[in-house]
Backbone as a printed PyTorch tensor [residue, N CA C, xyz], in Angstrom:
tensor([[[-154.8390,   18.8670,  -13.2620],
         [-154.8950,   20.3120,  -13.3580],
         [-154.1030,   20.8960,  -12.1820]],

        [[-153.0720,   21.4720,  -12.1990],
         [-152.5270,   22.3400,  -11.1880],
         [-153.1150,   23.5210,  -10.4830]],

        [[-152.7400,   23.9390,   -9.4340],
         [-152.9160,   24.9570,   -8.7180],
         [-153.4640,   26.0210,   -9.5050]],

        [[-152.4210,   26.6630,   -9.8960],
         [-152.2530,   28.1080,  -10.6110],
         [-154.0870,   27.6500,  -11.9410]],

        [[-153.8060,   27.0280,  -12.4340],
         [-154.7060,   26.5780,  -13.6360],
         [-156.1400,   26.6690,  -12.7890]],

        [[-155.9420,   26.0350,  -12.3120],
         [-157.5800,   25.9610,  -11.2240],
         [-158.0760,   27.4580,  -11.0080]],

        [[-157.1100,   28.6000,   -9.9380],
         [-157.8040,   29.5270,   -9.5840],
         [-157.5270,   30.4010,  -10.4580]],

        [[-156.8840,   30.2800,  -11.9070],
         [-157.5460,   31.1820,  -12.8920],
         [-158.9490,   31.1080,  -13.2130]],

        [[-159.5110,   29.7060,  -13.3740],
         [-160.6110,   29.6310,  -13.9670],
         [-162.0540,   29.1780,  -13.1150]],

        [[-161.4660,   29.9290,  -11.2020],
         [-162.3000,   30.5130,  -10.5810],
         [-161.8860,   31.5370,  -10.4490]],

        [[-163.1480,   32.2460,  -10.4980],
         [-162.5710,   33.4610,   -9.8860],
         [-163.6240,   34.1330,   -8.5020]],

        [[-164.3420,   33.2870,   -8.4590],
         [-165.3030,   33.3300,   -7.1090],
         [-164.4830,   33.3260,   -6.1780]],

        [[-164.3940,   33.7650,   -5.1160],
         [-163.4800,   33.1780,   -3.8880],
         [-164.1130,   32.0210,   -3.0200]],

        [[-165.7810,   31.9670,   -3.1160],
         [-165.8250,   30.7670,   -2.7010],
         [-165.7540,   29.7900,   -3.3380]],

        [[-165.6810,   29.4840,   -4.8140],
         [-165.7670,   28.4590,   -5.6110],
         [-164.0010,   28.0420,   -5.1080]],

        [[-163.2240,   28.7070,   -4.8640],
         [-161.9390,   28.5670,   -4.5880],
         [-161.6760,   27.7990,   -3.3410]],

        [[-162.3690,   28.2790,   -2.5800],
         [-162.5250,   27.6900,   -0.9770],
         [-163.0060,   26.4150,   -1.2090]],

        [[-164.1290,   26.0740,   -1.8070],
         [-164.8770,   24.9190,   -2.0460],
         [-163.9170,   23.8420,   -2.8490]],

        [[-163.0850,   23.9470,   -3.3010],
         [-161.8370,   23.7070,   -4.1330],
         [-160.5760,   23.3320,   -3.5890]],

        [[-160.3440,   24.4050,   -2.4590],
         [-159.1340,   24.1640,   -1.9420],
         [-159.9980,   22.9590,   -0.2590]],

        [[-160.8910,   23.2390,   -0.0650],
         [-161.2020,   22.2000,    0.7390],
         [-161.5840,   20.9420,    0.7230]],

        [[-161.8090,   20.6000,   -0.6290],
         [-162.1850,   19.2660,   -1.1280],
         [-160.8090,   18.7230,   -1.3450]],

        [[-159.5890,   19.4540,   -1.6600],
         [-158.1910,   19.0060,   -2.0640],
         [-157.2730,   18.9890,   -0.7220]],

        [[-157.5950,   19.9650,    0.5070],
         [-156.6570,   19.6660,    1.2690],
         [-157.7570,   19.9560,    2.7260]],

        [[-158.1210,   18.1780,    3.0100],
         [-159.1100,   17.9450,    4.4340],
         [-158.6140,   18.9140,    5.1840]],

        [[-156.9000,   18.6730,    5.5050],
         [-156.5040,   18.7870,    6.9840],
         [-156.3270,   20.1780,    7.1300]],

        [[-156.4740,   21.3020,    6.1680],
         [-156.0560,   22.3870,    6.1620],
         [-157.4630,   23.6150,    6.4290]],

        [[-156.8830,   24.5490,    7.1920],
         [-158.0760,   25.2490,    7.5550],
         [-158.1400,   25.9920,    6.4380]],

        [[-158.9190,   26.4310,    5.7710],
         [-158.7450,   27.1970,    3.9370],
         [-158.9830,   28.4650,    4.0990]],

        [[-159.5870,   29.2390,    5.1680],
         [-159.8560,   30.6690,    5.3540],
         [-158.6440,   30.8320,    6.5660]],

        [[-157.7540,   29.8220,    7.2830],
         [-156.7900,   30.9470,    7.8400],
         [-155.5150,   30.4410,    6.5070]],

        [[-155.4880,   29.9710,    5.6020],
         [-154.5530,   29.2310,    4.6730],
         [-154.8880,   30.9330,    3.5790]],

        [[-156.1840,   31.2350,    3.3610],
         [-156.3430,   32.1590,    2.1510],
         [-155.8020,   33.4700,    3.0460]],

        [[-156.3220,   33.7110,    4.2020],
         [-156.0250,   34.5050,    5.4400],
         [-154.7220,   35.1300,    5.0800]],

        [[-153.5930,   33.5480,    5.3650],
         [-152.2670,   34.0950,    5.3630],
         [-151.6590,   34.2430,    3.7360]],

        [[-152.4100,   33.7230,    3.0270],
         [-151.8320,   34.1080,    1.5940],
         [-151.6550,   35.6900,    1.2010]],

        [[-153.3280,   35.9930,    1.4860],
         [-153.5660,   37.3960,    1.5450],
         [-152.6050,   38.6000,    2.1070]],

        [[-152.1990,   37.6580,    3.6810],
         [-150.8880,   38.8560,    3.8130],
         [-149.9690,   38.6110,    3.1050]],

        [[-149.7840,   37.2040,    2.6890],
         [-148.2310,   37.3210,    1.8690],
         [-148.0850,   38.6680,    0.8140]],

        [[-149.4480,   38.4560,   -0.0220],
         [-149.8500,   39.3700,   -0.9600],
         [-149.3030,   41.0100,   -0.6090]],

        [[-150.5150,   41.2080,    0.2520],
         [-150.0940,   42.8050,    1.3020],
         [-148.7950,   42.8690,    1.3540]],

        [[-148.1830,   41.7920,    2.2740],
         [-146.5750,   42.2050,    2.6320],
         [-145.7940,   42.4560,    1.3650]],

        [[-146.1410,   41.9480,    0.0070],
         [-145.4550,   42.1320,   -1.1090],
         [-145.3120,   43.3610,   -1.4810]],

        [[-146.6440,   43.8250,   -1.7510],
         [-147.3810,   44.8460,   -1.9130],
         [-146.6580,   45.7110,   -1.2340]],

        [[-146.6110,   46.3370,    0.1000],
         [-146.1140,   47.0100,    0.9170],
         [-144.5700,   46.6580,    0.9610]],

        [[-144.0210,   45.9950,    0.5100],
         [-142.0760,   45.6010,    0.5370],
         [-141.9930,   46.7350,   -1.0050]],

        [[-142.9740,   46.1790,   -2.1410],
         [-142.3710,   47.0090,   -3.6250],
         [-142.9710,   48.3380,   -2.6990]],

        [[-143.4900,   48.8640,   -2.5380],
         [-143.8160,   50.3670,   -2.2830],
         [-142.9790,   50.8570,   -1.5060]],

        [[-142.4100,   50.1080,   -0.1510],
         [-141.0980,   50.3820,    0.6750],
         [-139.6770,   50.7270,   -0.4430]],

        [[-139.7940,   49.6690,   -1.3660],
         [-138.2800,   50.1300,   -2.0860],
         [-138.5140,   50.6410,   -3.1400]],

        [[-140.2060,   51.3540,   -3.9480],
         [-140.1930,   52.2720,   -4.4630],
         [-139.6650,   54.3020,   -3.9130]],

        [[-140.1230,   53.6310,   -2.3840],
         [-139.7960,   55.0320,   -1.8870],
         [-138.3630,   55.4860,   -1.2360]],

        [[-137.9760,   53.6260,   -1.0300],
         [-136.3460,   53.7830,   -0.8050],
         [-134.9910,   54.5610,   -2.1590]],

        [[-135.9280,   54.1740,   -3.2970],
         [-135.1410,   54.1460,   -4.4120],
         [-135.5020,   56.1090,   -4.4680]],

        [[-136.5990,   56.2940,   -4.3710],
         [-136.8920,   57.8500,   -4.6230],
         [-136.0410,   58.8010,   -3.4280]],

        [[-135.5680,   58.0520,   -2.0960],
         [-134.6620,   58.4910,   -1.0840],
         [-133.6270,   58.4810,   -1.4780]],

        [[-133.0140,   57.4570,   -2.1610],
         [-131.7590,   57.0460,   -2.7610],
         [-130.8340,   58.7690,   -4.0720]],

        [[-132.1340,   58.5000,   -4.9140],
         [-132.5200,   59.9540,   -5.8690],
         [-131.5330,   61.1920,   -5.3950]],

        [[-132.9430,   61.6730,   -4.2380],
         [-132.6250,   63.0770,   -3.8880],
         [-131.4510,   62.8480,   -3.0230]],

        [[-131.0870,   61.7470,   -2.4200],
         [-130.0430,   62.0130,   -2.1710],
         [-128.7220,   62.2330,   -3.1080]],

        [[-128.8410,   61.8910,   -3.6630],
         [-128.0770,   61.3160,   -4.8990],
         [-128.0600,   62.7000,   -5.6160]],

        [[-128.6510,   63.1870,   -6.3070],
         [-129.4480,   64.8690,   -6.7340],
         [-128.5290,   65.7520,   -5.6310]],

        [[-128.7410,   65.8930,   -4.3830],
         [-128.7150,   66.2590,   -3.0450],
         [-126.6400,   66.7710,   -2.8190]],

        [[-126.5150,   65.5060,   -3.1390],
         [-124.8870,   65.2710,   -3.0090],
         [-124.2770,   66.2770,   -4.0130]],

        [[-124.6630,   65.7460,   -5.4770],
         [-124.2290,   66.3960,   -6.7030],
         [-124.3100,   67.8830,   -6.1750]],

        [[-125.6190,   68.3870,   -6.2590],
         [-125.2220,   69.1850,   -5.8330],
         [-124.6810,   69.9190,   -4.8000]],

        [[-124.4190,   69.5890,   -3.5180],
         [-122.8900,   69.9530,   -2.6780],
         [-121.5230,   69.8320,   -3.0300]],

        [[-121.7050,   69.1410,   -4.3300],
         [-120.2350,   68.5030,   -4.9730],
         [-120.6400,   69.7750,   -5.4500]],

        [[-121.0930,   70.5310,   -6.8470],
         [-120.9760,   71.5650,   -7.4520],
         [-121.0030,   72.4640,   -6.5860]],

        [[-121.7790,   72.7040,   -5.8000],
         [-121.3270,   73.9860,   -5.0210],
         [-119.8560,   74.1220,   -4.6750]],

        [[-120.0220,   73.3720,   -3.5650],
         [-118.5090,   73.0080,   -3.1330],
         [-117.3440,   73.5170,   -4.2190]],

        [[-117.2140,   73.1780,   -5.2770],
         [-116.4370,   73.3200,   -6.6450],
         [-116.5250,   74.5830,   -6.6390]],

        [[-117.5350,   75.4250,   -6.7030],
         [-118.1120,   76.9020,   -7.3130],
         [-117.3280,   77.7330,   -6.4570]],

        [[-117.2890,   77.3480,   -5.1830],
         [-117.3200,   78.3790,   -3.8940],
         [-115.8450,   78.0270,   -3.6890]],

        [[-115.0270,   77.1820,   -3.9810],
         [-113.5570,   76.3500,   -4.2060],
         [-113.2090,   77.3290,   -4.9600]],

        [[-113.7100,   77.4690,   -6.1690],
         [-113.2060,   78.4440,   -7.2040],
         [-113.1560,   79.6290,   -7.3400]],

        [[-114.4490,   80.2760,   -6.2560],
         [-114.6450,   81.5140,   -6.1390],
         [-113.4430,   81.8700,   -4.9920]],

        [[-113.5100,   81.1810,   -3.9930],
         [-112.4140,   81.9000,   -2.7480],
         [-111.2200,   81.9870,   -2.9040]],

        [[-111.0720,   80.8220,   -3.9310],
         [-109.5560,   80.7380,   -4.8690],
         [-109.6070,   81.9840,   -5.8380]],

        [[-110.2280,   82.3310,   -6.6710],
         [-109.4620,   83.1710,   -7.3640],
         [-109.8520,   84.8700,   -6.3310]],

        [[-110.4920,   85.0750,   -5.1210],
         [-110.3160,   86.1990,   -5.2480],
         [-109.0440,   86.5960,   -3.5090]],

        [[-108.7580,   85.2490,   -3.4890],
         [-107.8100,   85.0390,   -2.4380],
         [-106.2380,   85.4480,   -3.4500]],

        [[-106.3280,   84.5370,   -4.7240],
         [-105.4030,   85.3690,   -5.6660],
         [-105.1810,   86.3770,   -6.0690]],

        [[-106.1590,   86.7880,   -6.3550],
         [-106.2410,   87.8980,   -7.1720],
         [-105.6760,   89.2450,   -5.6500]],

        [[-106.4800,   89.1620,   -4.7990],
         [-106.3260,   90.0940,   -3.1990],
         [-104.4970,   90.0000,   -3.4380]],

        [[-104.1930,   88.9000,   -3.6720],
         [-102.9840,   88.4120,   -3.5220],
         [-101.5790,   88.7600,   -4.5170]],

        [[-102.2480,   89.1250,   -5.5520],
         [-101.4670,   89.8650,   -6.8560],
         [-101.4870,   91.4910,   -6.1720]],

        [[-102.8620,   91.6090,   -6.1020],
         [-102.6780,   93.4210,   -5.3430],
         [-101.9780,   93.6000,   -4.3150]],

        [[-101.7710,   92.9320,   -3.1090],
         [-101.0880,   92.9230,   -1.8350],
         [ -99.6290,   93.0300,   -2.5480]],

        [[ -99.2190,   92.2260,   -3.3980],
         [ -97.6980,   91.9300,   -3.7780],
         [ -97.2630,   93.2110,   -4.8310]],

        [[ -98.5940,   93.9600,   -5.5550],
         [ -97.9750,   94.7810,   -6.2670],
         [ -98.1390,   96.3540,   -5.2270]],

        [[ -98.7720,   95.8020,   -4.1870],
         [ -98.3400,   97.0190,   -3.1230],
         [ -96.9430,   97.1190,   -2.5190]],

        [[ -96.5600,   95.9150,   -2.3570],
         [ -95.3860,   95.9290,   -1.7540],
         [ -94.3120,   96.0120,   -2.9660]],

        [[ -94.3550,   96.1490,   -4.2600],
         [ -93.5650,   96.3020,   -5.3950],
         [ -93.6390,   97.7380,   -5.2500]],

        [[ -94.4270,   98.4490,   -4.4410],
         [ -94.8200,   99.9900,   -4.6610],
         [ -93.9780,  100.4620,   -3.6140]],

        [[ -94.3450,   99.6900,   -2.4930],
         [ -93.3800,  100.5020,   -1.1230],
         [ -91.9260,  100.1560,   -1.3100]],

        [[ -91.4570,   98.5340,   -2.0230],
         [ -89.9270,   98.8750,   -2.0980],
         [ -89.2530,   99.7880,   -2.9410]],

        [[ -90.1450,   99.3470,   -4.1620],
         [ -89.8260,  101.2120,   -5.4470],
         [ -89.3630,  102.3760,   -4.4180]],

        [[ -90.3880,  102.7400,   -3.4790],
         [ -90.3890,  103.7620,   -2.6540],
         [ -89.3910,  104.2010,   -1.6500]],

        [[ -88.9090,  102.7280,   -0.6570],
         [ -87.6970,  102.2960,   -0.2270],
         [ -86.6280,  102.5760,   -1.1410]],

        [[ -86.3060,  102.4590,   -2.1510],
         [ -85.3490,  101.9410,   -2.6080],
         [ -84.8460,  104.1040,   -3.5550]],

        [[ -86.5120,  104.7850,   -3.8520],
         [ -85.9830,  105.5020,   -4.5250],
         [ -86.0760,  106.7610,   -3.0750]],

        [[ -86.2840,  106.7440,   -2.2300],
         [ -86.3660,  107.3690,   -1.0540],
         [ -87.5430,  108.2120,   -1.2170]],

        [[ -88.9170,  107.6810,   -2.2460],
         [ -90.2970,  108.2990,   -2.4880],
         [ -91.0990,  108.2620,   -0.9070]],

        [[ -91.3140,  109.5490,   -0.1030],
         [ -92.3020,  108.6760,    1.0230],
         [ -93.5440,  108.5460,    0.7410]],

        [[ -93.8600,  109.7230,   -0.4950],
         [ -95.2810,  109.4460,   -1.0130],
         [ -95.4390,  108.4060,   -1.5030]],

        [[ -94.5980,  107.6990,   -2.2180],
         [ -94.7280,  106.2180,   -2.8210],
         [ -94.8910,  104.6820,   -1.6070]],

        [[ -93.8530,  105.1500,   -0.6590],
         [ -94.3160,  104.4680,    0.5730],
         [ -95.3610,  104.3560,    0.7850]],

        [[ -95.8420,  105.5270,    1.2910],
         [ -97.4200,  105.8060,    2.0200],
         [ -98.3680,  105.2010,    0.7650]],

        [[ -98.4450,  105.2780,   -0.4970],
         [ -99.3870,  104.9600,   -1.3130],
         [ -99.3470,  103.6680,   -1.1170]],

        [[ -98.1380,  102.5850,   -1.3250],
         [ -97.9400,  100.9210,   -1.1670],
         [ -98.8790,  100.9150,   -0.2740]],

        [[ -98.4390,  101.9400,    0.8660],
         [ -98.9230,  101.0260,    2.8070],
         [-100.5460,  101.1990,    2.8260]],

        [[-100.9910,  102.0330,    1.8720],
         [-102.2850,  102.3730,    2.5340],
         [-103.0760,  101.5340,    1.4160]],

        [[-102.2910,  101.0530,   -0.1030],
         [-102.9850,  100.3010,   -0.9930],
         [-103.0220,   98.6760,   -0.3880]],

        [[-102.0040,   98.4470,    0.0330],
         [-101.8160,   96.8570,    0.9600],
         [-102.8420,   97.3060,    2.2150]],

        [[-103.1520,   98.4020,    2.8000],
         [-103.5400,   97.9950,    4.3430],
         [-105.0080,   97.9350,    3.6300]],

        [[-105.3670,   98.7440,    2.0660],
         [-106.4330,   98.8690,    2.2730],
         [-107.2640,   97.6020,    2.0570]],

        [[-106.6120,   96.7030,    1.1820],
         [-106.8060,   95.1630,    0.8170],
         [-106.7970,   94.2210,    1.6360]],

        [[-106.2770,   94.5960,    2.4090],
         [-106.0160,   93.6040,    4.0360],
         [-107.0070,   93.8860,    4.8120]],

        [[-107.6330,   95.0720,    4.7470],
         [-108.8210,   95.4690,    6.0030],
         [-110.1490,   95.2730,    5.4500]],

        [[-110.1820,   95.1010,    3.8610],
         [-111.4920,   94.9040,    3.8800],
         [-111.4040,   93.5290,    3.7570]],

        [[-112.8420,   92.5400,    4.3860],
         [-112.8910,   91.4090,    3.7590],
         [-113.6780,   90.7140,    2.2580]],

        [[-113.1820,   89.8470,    1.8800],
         [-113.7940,   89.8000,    0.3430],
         [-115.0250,   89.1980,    0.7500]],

        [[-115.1610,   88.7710,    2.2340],
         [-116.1490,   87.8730,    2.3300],
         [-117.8350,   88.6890,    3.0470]],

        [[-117.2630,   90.2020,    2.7320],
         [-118.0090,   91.1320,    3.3780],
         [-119.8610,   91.1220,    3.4690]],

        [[-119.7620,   90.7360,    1.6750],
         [-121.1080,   90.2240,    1.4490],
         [-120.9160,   88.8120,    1.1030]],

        [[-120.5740,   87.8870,    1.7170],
         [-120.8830,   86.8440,    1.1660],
         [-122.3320,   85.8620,    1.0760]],

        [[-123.6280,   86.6330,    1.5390],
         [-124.7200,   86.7590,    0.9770],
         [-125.0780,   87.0310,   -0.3670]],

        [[-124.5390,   87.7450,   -0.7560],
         [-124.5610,   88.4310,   -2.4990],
         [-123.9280,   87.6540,   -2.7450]],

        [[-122.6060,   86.8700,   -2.8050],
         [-122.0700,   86.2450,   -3.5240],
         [-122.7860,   84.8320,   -3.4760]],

        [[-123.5900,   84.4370,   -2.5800],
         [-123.5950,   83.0230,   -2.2030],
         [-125.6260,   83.3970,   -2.8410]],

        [[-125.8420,   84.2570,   -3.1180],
         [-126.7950,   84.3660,   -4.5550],
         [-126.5160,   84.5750,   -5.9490]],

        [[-125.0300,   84.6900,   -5.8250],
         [-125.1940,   84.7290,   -7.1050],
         [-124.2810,   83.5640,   -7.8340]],

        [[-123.8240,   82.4150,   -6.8190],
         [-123.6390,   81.7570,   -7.4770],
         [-124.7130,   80.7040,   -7.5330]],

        [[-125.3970,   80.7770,   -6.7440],
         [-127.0690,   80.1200,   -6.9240],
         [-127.8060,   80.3550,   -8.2860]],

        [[-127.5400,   81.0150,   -8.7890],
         [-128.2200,   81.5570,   -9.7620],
         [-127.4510,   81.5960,  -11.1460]],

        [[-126.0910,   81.5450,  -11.2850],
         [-125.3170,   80.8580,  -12.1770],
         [-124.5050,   82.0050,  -12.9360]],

        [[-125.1350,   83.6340,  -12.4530],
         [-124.6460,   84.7170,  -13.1270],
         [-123.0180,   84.9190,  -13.4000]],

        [[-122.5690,   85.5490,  -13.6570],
         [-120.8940,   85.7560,  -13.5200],
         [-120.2370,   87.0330,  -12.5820]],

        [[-119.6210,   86.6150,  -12.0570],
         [-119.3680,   86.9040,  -10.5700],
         [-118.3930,   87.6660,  -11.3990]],

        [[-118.0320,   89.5360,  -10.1540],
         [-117.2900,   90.4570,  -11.3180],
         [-116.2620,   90.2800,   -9.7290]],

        [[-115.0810,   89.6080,   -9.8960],
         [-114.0640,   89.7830,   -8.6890],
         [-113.4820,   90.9940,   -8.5300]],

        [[-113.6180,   92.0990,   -9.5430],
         [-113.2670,   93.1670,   -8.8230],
         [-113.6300,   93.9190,   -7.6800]],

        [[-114.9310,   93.7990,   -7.5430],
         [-115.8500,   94.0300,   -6.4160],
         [-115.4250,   93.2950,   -4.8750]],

        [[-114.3440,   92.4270,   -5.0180],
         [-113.7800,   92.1370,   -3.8310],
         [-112.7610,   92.4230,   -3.5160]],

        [[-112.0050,   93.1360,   -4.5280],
         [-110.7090,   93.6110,   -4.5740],
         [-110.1490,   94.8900,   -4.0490]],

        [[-111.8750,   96.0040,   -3.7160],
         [-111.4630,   97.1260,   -4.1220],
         [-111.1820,   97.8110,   -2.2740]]])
């Protein structure tokens, strides 16, 4: 009868002891069950260590993704209203050379003060409001940074 076979069909722990000491003289059987017991524990406590490693692993993992999407969102947002600032700046200056060119100074002055006015504000004025509302997934109106 083997090992394993035996202490299925005790299940006393001393019938086990009484068992393992009749089979092995030289062995002390309570520091032998002693250290089994921690083997057990240490098992025990290793799966629960890399149950909670794997749940670290997760949110990190969760964690990243989302800095990757943000990242993307806020990529896309500064991009298009860095463009867009950037179409108006250029059709100001389509305004002041018109103006240059037809000797308009009112047309001047309108370019200079439509470019200075795009240049002085920043788009990033509230970027509280914006940085809720791309939290929240709504659709962002870029004119509101333009104006």
């Amino acid at each position: 009868m083997n090992n394993e076979i035996m202490l299925e069909e005790h299940e006393n722990v001393e019938d086990v002891k009484l068992i393992l000491k009749k089979k092995l003289k030289d062995v002390d059987v309570d520091k032998a069950l002693d250290l089994i017991s921690k083997f057990v524990d240490f098992g025990k406590e290793y799966q629960k260590s890399k149950r909670e490693i794997k749940k670290f692993e997760c949110a990190r993992d969760i964690l990243i993704k989302k800095i990757e999407t943000d990242y993307k969102k806020s990529h896309e947002i500064i991009s298009k209203v860095f463009s867009e600032r950037d179409k108006v700046i250029n059709k100001s200056f389509e305004i002041i050379d018109k103006g240059l060119k037809d000797n308009d100074k009112d047309l001047i002055i309108q370019g200079l003060q439509q470019a200075s006015n795009i240049v002085l504000k920043s788009p990033f004025g509230t970027i509280d409001d914006l940085h809720k509302m791309i939290e929240s997934g709504q659709e962002i109106d870029f004119s509101k940074y333009m104006e």
